[in-house]
Structures are given as C-alpha cells and as structure tokens.
N, C-alpha and C positions, 0 to 999 in steps of 0.2 A: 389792171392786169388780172387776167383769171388766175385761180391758185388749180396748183396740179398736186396729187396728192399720189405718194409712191408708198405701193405695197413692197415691203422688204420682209424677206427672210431669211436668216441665218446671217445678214449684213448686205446679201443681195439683191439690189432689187428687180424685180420679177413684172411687177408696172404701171405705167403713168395712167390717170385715171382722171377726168374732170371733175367727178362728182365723189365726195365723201358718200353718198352711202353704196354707189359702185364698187369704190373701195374697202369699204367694209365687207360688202360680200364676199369679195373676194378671198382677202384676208381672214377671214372666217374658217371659207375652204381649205383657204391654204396654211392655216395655222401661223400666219404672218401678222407685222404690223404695217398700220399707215402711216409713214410719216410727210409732212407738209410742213415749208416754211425752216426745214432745219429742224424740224421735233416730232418727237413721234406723238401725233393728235388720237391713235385709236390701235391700242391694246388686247386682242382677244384671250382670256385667261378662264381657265376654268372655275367657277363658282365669284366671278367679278372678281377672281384674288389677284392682287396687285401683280404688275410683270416680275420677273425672278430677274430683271436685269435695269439696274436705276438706271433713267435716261438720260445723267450726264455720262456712263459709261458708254455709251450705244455710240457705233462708230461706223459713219458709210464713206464707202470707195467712191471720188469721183475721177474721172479723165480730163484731164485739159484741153481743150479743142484748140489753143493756142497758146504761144509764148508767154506768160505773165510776170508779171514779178510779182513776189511774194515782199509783205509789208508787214511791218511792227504793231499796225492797229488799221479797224475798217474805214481808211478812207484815203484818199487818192494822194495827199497830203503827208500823209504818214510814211514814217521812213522807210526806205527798201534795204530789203536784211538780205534779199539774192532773188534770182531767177530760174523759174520753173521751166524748162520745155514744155511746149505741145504733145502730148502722150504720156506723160507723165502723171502718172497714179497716184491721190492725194487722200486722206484719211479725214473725214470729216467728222465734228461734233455736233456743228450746226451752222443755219446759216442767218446772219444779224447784218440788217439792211443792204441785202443784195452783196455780203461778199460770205464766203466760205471760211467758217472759221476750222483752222488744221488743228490738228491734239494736243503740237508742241505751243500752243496759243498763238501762232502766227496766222496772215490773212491773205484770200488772194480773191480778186474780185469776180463771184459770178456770173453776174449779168443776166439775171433770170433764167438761164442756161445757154447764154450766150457763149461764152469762154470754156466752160465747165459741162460735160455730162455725168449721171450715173453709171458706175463702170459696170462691166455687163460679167 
C-alpha cells in the first residue's frame, strides 16, 4: 500500500500528498507539519530547533465514514467498550497497525481510510 503523507496545521489537516518531499514543501509554506502513519515524520522549526509541541501530545481529528465499534486494544478480537456513529469526530494520537489509536487509549479500526477520514 502506498503511504500518504498529511500536511497538518494548527491540528488541521490542509493535505494528502504521495510523495514526502511534496509534502515538505508544502509544509514549509505553510509553517505546518507532516504527518504519516499516525506520527508526525517532518517538522519545520526555526534553526533545526526541536518542535515546541512533543508528539505524544499532538492530536488529529478524524470523521468516521461508518458505524464502528470502539475496542479495548488494536485488534478485531479485542473487547468492545461501545459504539461510535458514522459522523462522529474522534481525536487521534496515532495510528498502530491500521487502527486509530483515540487519547482516552481506546481503538477503532481504520482501514487505511477506509472507515475513518481526516476531519476537515
């Protein structure tokens, strides 16, 4: 599967991009970061100096593009603690083997953006 790489600024992100150094340029411009995979891969700072925001802090919005249930750990197997509506706006830290990790440390499964978009 290709990786897509999202320019985010201020937690929004602004856009999906195939190619890391597209997205850096961008992110450049726009004083934004890239993140890929659930992490932010590329940081633009003044003088190389480290981001002003650690990236277990750093938190993006996704949308649910369907009903899911929400699970106690990443994998199909794993308990269900409740269920999310489709539309429903979820707070992400990262994402670990194709599910969506939310803040409160529960999980819901991405799908490569199958189930889940970046909220706009």
């Amino acid at each position: 599967m290709a990786k897509t790489y999202t320019v985010v600024k201020n937690g929004e992100a602004l856009k999906e991009l195939k190619t890391l150094p597209a997205a850096k340029k961008l992110a450049d411009t726009e004083g934004a970061e890239v993140w890929c995979d659930g992490a932010v891969v590329y940081a633009p700072t003044a003088n190389d100096a480290e981001p002003t925001v650690p990236a277990q802090e750093r938190v993006l919005q996704y949308t649910l593009t369907a009903k899911m249930n929400i699970r106690k750990a990443p994998a199909m197997d794993a308990p269900k603690l409740g269920i999310a509506e489709a539309g429903t706006v979820v707070d992400v830290t990262a994402i670990e083997n194709d599910w969506l990790c939310l803040t409160d440390g529960t999980f819901i499964l991405y799908g490569g953006g199958k189930f889940a978009e970046h909220a706009r």
